[in-house]
C-alpha positions in Angstrom: 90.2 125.4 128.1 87.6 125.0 125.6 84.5 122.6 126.5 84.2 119.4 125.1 80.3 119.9 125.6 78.6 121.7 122.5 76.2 120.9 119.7 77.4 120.5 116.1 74.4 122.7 114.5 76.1 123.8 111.3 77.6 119.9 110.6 75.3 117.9 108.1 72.8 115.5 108.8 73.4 111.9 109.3 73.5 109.8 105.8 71.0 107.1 105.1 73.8 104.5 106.2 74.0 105.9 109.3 71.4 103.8 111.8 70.2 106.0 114.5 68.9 109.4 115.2 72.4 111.4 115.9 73.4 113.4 118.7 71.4 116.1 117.9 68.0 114.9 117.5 68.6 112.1 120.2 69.5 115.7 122.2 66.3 116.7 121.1 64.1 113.7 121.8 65.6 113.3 125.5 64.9 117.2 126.2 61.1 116.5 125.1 60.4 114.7 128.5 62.4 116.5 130.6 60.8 119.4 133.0 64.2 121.2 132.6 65.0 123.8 135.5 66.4 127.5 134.7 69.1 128.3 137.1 66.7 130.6 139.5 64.1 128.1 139.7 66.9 125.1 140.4 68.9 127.5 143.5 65.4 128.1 145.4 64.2 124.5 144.7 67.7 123.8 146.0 67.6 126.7 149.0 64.2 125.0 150.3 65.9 121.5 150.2 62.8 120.7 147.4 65.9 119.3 145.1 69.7 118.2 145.0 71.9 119.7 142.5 74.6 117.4 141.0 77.6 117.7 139.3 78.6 115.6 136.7 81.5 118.5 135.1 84.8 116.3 135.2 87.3 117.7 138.0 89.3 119.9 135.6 86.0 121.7 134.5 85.4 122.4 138.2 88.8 123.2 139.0 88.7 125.5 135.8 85.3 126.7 136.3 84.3 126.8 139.8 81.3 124.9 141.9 77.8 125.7 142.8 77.9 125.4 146.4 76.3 122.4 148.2 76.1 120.8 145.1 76.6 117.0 145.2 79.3 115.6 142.6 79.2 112.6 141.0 81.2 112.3 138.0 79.0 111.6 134.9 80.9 108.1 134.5 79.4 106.4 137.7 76.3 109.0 137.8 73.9 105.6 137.2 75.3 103.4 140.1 75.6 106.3 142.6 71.7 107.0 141.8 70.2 103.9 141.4 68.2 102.9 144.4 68.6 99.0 143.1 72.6 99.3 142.7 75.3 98.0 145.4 77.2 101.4 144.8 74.4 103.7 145.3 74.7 106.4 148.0 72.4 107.0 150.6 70.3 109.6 148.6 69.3 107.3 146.5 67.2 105.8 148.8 64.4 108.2 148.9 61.6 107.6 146.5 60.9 111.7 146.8 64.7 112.1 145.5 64.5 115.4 142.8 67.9 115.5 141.3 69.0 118.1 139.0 71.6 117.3 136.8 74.5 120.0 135.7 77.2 119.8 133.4 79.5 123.1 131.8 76.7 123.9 129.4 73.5 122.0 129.6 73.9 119.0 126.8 75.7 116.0 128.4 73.2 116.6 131.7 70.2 116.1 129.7 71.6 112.8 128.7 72.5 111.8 132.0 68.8 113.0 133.6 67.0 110.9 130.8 69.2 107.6 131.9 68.2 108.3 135.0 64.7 108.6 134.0 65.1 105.0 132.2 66.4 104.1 135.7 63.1 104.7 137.4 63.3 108.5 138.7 60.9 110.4 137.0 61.7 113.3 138.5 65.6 113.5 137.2 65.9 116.6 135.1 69.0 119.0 134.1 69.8 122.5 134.8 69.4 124.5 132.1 72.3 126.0 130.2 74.1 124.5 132.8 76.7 125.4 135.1 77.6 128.4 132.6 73.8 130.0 133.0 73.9 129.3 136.7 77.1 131.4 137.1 75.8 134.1 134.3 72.5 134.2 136.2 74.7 136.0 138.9 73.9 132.7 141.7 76.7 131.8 144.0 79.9 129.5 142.4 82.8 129.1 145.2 86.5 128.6 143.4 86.2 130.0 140.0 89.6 129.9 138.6 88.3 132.2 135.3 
């Protein structure tokens, strides 16, 4: 299964009648504020309880994929709610102010998104794993029930 997650490099640049920045340079623009974590860095901060890693990969990318063990999940369509210290539906994580969550998708693109909304949310320190879930497993670090 091919992931829906990838950047469009060789398509051509918005047209003038298109309002906004596009994907790519709102990709771009996001990643500038981030302190984005390389998959070493994230599985110590993670080891020493420093950080949570989360999930965001839809269930047929983890079935198809594998986990990171102890990784939280929480789908990237509820991913606000669940964080939000302020929202009826967030878990109990959410509650403390020292919460360092690092976001992970297949590949690294849609998690930089969902750390910047969560940034806009009021946690600064929201970030994404780099490369993602992909760089974590070719770095060699632990994945339980890879299918591949």
């Amino acid at each position: 299964m091919a992931t829906t997650e990838h950047r469009a490099d060789h398509l051509t640049a918005a047209t003038p009648e298109q309002p906004g920045p596009g994907i790519d340079r709102l990709l771009d623009q996001v990643r500038e504020r981030l302190d984005r974590v390389d998959p070493v860095a994230a599985r110590h901060a993670q080891r020493d309880g420093r950080a949570v890693l989360v999930d965001i990969r839809p269930a047929a990318q983890r079935a198809e994929f594998g986990e990171i063990p102890d990784a939280l999940v929480i789908e990237r369509n509820v991913l606000e709610w669940r964080l939000d210290p302020r929202s009826a539906a967030r878990i109990d994580l959410a509650d403390d102010p020292q919460l360092w969550p690092i976001i992970f998708c297949q590949e690294g693109y849609a998690s930089s998104l969902a750390a910047a909304s969560l940034q806009n949310l009021g946690l600064p320190r929201a970030t994404d794993l780099t490369g993602g879930f992909a760089a974590w497993q070719a770095a060699g670090l632990p994945v339980i029930n890879p299918h591949r």
